[in-house]
C-alpha positions in Angstrom: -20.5 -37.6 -15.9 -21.1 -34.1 -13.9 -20.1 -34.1 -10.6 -23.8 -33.8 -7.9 -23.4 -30.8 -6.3 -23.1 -31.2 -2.5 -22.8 -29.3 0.5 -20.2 -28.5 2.9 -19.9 -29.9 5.8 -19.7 -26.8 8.0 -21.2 -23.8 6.4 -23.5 -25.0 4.2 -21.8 -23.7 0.9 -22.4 -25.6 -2.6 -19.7 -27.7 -3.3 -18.5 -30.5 -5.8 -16.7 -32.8 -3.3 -17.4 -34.3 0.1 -16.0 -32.1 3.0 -15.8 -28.6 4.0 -15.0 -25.7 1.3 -11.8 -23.9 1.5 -13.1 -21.2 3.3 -13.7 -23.2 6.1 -10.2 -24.8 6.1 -8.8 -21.3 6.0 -11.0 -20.5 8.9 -10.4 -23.3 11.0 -6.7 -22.8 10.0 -6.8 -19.1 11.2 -8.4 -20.3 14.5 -6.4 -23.1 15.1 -3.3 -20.6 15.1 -5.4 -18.0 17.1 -5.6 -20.6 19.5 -2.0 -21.7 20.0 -0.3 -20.5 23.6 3.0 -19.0 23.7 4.7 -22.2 24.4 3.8 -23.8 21.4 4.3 -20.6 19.3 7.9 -21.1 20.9 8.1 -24.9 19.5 7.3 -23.7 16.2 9.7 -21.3 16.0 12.0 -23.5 17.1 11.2 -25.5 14.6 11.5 -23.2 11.9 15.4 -22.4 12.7 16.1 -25.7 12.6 14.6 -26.3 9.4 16.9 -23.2 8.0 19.7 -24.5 10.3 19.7 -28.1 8.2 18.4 -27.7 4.8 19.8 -23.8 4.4 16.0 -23.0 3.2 12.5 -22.8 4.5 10.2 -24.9 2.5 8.2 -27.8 5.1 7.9 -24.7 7.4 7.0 -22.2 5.4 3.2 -22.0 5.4 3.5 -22.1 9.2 5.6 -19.2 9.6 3.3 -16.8 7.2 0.6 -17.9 9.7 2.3 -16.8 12.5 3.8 -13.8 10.9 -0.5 -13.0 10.0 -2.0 -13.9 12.7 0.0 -13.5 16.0 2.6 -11.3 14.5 5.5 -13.1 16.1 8.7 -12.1 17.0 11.4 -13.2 13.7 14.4 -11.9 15.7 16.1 -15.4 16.1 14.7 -16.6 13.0 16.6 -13.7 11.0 19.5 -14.5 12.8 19.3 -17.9 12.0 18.5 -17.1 8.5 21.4 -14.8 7.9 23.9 -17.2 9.3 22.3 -19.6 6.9 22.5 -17.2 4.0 18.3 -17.5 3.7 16.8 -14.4 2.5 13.1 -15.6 1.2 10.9 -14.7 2.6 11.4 -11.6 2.9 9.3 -11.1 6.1 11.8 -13.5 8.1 14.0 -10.1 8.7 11.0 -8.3 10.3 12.5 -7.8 13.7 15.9 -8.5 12.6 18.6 -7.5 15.3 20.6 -4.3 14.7 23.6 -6.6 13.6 22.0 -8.5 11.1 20.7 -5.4 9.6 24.2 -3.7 8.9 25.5 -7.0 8.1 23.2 -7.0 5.1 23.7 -3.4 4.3 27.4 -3.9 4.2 26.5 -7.0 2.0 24.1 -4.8 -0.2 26.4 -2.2 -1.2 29.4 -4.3 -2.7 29.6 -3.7 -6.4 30.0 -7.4 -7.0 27.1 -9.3 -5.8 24.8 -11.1 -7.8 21.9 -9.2 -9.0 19.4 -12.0 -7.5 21.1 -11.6 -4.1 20.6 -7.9 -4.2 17.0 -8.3 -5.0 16.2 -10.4 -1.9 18.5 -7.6 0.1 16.7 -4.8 -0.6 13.4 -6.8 0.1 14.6 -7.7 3.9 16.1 -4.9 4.7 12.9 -2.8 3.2 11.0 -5.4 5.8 14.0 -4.5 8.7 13.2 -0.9 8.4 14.7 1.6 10.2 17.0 4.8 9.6 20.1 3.2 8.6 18.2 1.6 6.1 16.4 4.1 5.0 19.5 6.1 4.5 21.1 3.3 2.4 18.6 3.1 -0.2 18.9 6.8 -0.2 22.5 6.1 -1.3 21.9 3.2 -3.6 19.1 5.0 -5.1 21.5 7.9 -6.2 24.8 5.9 -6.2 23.8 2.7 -7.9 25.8 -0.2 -8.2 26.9 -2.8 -10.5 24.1 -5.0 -9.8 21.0 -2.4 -10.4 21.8 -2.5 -13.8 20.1 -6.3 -14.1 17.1 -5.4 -11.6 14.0 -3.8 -13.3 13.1 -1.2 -10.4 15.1 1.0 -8.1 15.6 0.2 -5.0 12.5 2.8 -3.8 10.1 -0.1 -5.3 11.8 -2.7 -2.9 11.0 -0.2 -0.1 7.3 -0.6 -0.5 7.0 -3.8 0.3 8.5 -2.7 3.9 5.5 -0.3 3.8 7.5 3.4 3.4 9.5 4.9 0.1 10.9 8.1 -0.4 9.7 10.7 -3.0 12.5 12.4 -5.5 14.1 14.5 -3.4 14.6 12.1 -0.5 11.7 12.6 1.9 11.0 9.6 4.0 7.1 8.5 2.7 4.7 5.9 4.8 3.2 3.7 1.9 1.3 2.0 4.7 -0.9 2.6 8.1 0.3 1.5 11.4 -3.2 -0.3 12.1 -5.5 -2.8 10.8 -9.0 -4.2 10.8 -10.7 -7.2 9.2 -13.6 -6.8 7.8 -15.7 -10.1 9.0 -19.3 -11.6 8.0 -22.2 -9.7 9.1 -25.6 -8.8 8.6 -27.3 -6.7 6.2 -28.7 -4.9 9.3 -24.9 -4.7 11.0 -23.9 -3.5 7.3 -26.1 -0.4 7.5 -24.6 0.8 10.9 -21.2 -0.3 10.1 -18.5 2.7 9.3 -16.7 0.9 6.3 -19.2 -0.7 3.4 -18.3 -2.6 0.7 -19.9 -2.7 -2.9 -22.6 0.2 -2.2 -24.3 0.6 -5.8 -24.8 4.2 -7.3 -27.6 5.2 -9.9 -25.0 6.1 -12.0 -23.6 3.9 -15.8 -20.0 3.2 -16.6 -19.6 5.6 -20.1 -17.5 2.7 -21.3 -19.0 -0.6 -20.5 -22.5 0.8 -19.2 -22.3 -1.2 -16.0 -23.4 -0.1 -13.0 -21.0 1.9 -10.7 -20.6 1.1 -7.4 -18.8 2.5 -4.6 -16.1 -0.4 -4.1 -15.7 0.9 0.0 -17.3 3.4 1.6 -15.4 4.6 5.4 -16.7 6.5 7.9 -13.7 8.3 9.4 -15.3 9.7 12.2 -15.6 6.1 13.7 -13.1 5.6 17.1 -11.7 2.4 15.2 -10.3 4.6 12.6 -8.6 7.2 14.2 -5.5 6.1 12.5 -6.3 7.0 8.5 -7.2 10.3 9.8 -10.2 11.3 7.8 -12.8 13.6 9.4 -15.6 12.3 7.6 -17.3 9.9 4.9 -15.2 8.9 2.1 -16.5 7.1 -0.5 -14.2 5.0 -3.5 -16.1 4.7 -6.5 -15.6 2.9 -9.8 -16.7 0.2 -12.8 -16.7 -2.8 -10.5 -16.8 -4.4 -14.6 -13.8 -2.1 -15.8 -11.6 -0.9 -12.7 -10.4 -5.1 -12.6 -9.3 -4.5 -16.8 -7.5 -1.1 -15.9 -3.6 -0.3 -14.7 -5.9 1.4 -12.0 -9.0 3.3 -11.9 -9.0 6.6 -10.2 -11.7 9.0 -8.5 -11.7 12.0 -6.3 -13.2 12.4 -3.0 -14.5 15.2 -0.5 -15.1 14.3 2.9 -19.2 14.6 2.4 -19.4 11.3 1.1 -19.4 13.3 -2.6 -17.1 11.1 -5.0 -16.6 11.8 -8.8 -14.8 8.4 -10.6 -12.3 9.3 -13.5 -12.3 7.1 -16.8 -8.7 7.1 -18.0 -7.9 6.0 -21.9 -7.0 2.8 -20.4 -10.1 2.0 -18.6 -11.4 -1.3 -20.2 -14.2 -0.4 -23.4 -16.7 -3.7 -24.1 -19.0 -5.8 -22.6 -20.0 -5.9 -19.0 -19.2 -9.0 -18.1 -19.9 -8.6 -14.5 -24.1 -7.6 -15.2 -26.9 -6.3 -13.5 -26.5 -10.0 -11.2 -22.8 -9.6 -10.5 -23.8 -5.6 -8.9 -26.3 -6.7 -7.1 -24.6 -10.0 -5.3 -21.6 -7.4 -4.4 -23.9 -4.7 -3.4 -25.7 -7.5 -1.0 -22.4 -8.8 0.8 -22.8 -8.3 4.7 -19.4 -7.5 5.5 -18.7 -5.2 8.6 -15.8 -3.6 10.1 -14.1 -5.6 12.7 -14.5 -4.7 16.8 -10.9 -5.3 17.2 -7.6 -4.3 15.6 -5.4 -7.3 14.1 -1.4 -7.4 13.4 -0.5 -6.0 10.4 -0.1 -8.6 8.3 -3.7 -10.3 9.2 -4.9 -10.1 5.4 -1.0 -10.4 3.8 -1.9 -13.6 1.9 -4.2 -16.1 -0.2 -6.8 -16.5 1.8 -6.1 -13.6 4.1 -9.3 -11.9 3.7 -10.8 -8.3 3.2 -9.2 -5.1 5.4 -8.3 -1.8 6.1 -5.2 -0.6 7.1 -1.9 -3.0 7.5 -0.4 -5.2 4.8 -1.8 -6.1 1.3 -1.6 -9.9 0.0 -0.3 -8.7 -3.4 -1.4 -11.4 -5.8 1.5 -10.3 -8.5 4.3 -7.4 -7.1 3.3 -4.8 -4.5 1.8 -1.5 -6.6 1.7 1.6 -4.8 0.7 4.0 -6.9 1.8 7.5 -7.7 -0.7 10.1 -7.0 -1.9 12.1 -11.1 -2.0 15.4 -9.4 1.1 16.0 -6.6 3.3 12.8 -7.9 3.9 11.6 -4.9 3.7 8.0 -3.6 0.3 7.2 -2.5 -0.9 5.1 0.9 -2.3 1.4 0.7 -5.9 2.3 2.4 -8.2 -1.8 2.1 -7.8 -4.6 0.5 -11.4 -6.6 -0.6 -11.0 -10.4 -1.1 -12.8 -10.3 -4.4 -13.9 -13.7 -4.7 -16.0 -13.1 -0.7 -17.6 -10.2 -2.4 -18.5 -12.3 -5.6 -18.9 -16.2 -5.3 -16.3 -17.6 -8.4 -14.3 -14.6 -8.9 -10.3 -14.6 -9.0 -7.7 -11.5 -7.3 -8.1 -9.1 -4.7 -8.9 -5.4 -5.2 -7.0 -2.9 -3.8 -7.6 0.8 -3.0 -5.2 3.5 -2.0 -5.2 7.2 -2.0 -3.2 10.6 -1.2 -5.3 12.7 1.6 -3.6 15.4 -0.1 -4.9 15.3 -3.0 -8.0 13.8 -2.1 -7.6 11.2 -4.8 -8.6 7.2 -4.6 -7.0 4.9 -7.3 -8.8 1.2 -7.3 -6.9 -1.6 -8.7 -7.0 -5.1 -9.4 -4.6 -8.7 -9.5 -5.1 -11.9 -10.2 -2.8 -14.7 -10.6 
């Protein structure tokens, strides 16, 4: 027997149990956090290292600490020292404001011959989160003087670095894979949609060659807005692609002028078949009333499940970070927005991510889903 569909209890949305829908949980979540003074941030913390101190791992507080690592960007400076005492080194994000001792502590650790090759993974990945010159000029070395354990890890150690949000191209030049400021994009309405400087899902009159779907430009930002200053763009930039293909692809590309003019490129790996997303699927992302926050959030506001759409900051990468290397200059590109995909269409799976070299003036749109 089918399940009734009901409603939930606090926004209204179809559902197939009795209660609220996850969204709401992940809101109430987010605002319950929001709402937490410093003294009870302190608790938490507190708790956390004693968690590490006893069980030599984070699992019960886990999901607390990504909250407060999202949402009030907190301070991990005794955490990290607690978790490198504790040998702890997942997550990664635990070292974020590691203190100076921890951090050469690890890099002596990192560049022994005879670590494991697991250990050496998790290294790279909180030291890449640590940041900072020493660092940077460590992976330098490991990248040209590799050690016994890089020949069991699938990437060198300039991947690893991405997930700290820089890299370095091949001659050695320090490269920001990420910008130092981030919006959310929250619920609007259709009216606030048309005035606001970053759009998502803005259909074209143009058809996909290979599927025949209608493309769309994914987001659509408005530079010249005060709020973003920091991507440095001096005008309308528009990313367009095969909202039915780009999700099939290693990554759909397109260039840009800052007129708002956009031209989308169809590699040989851009998906050929049926458009499975239709003539509905366009039109319920084209009508999403998504707007550009008023106010900037940490970093790391959007970094996981139910993080939400952004611009700027930290992706929630649903499989392993993917920057991109740019088709024309070969350089690294620059994590730009990340759209929630299932808040732009009701059912879907993944996020979709865009990124792009100012350079170049190129856009690549890509996809993941678990």
């Amino acid at each position: 027997m089918e399940r009734e569909p009901q409603k939930c209890k606090q926004c209204g949305r179809e559902i197939y149990f009795d209660g609220i829908c996850a969204d709401c949980r992940a809101e109430n979540r987010k605002n319950e956090i929001l709402a937490m003074t410093e003294e009870e941030i302190a608790i938490r913390i507190k708790e956390i290292c004693e968690e590490i101190e006893v069980t030599g791992d984070l699992d019960k507080n886990h999901g607390i600490f990504i909250k407060l690592l999202d949402y009030r960007d907190i301070n991990t400076a005794k955490i990290a020292e607690t978790a490198f005492k504790n040998k702890v080194f997942y997550p990664c994000e635990l070292y974020k404001d590691a203190p100076n001792e921890v951090v050469k502590s690890m890099i002596e650790m990192i560049k022994q011959d005879d670590i494991k090759d697991g250990l050496a993974g998790h290294l790279l990945l909180c030291l890449a989160v640590a940041g900072g010159d020493e660092v940077y000029q460590t992976f330098l070395e490991l990248e040209k003087h590799p050690r016994e354990w890089r020949k069991k890890l699938y990437v060198n150690p300039s991947f690893y670095a991405t997930y700290g949000g820089w890299s370095y191209d091949k001659e050695g030049n320090f490269i920001k894979t990420n910008f130092d400021k981030c919006y959310p994009m929250v619920k609007g309405t259709l009216e606030e949609k048309k005035k606001s400087p970053v759009k998502i899902g803005i259909r074209t009159d143009e058809k996909c060659p290979k599927c025949g779907c209608t493309i769309v430009n994914l987001m659509e930002i408005d530079g010249r807005d005060e709020r973003l200053d920091f991507i440095g763009i001096d005008g309308v930039i528009k990313a367009k692609c095969c909202p039915n293909c780009f999700q099939f692809s290693d990554g759909d590309f397109c260039r840009y002028t800052v007129d708002g003019e956009s031209e989308a490129i169809f590699g040989e790996d851009s998906f050929i078949g049926e458009d499975y997303l239709g003539e509905s699927g366009v039109e319920e992302l084209s009508s999403n009333t998504y707007v550009l926050g008023d106010k900037p959030v940490p970093l790391r506001f959007a970094a996981d499940w139910d993080g939400g759409s952004s611009v700027g900051g930290f992706a929630f990468w649903i499989q392993d970070c993917e920057i991109k290397m740019c088709p024309d200059c070969g350089k690294s590109m620059k994590y730009l927005a990340q759209i929630q995909w299932d808040a732009a269409l009701d059912g879907m799976e993944g996020n979709a991510y865009i990124e792009i070299c100012k350079d170049c003036k190129t856009i690549v749109m890509l996809h993941q889903q678990t």
